[in-house]
C-alpha positions as CSV (number, residue, x, y, z in Angstrom):
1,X,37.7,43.1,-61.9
2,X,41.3,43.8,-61.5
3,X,41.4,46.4,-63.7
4,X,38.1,48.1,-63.8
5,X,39.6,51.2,-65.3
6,X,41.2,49.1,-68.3
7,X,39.2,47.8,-71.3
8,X,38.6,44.3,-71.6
9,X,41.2,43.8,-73.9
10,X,43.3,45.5,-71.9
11,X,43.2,44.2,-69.1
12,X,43.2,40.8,-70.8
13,X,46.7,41.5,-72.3
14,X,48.1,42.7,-69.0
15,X,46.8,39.5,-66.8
16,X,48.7,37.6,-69.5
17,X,51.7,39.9,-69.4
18,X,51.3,39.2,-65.7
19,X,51.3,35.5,-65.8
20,X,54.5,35.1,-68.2
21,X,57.3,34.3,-66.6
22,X,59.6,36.3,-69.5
23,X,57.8,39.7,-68.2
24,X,58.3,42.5,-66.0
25,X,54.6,42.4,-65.1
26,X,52.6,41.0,-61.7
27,X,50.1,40.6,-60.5
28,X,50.1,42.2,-56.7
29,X,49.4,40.4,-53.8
30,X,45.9,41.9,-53.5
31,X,45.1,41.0,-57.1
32,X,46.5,37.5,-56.6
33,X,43.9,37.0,-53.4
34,X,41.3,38.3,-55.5
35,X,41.8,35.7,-58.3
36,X,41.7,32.9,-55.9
37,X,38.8,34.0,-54.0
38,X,36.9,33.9,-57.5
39,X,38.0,30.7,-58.3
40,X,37.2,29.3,-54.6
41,X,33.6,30.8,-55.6
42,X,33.8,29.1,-58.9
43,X,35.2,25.6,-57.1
44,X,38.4,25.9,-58.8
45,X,41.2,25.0,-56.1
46,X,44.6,24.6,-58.6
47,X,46.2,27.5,-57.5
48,X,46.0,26.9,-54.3
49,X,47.1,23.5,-55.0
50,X,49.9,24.6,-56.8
51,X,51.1,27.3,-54.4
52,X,50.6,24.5,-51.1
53,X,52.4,21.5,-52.9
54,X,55.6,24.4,-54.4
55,X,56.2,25.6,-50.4
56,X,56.3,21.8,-49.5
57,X,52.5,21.2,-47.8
58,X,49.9,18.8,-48.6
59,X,47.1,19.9,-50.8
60,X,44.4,22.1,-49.0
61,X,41.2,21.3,-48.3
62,X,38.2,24.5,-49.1
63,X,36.4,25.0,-46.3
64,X,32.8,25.6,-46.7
65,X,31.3,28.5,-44.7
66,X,28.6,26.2,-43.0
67,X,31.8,23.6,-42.1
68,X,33.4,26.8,-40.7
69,X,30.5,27.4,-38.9
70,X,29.4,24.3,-36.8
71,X,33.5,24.1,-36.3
72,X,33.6,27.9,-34.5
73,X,30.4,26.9,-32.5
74,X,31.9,23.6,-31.5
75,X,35.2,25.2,-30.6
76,X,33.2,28.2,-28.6
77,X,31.3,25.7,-26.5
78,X,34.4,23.7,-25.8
79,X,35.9,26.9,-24.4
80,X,33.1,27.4,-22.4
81,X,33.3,24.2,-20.9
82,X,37.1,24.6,-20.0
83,X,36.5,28.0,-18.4
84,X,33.4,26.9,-16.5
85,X,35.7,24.2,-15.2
86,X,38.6,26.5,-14.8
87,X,36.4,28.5,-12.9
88,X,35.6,25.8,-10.6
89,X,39.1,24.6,-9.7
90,X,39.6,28.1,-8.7
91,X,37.1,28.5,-6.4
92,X,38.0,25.4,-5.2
93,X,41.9,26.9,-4.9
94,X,39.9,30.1,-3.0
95,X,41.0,32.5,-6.2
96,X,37.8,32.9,-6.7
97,X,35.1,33.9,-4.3
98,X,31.4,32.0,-5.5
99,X,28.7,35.6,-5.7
100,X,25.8,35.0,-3.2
């Protein structure tokens, strides 16, 4: 997948090449996203792990879609609620004139 062009082989050797240290080959930043958006798929989280605990933050937590969900539906009707009450207080402050 991040080599479609290559051979299997191929592009075996090169994501190995890419991954040794001792080698001029990488892996861009493109391809790196792509490998750990197939391991989130896969529920494999140690890269992210790795790269969260070497910058200094705690391990991450995935995120499942539904979770994200319910949490953007929970944080829209919240903001509803503070601009319905906004809204209010400025009427209240004449800012706002209430439609007939």
């Amino acid at each position: 997948m991040l080599w479609p062009e290559k051979a299997a082989d191929d592009a075996g050797r090169l994501l190995r090449h890419c991954l040794d240290p001792d080698r001029a080959e990488k892996l861009s930043l493109e391809q790196l996203l792509l490998l750990l958006r197939m391991g989130r798929e896969k529920g494999v989280h140690a890269v992210m792990t790795f790269l969260a605990r070497e910058a200094g933050y705690q391990d991450p937590v995935a995120i499942e879609p539904e979770d994200e969900r319910a949490k953007l539906m929970r944080e829209f009707v919240e903001a509803q609620r503070a601009l319905a009450g906004m809204a209010k207080r400025m009427e209240r402050a004449g800012l706002m004139q209430v439609a007939a």
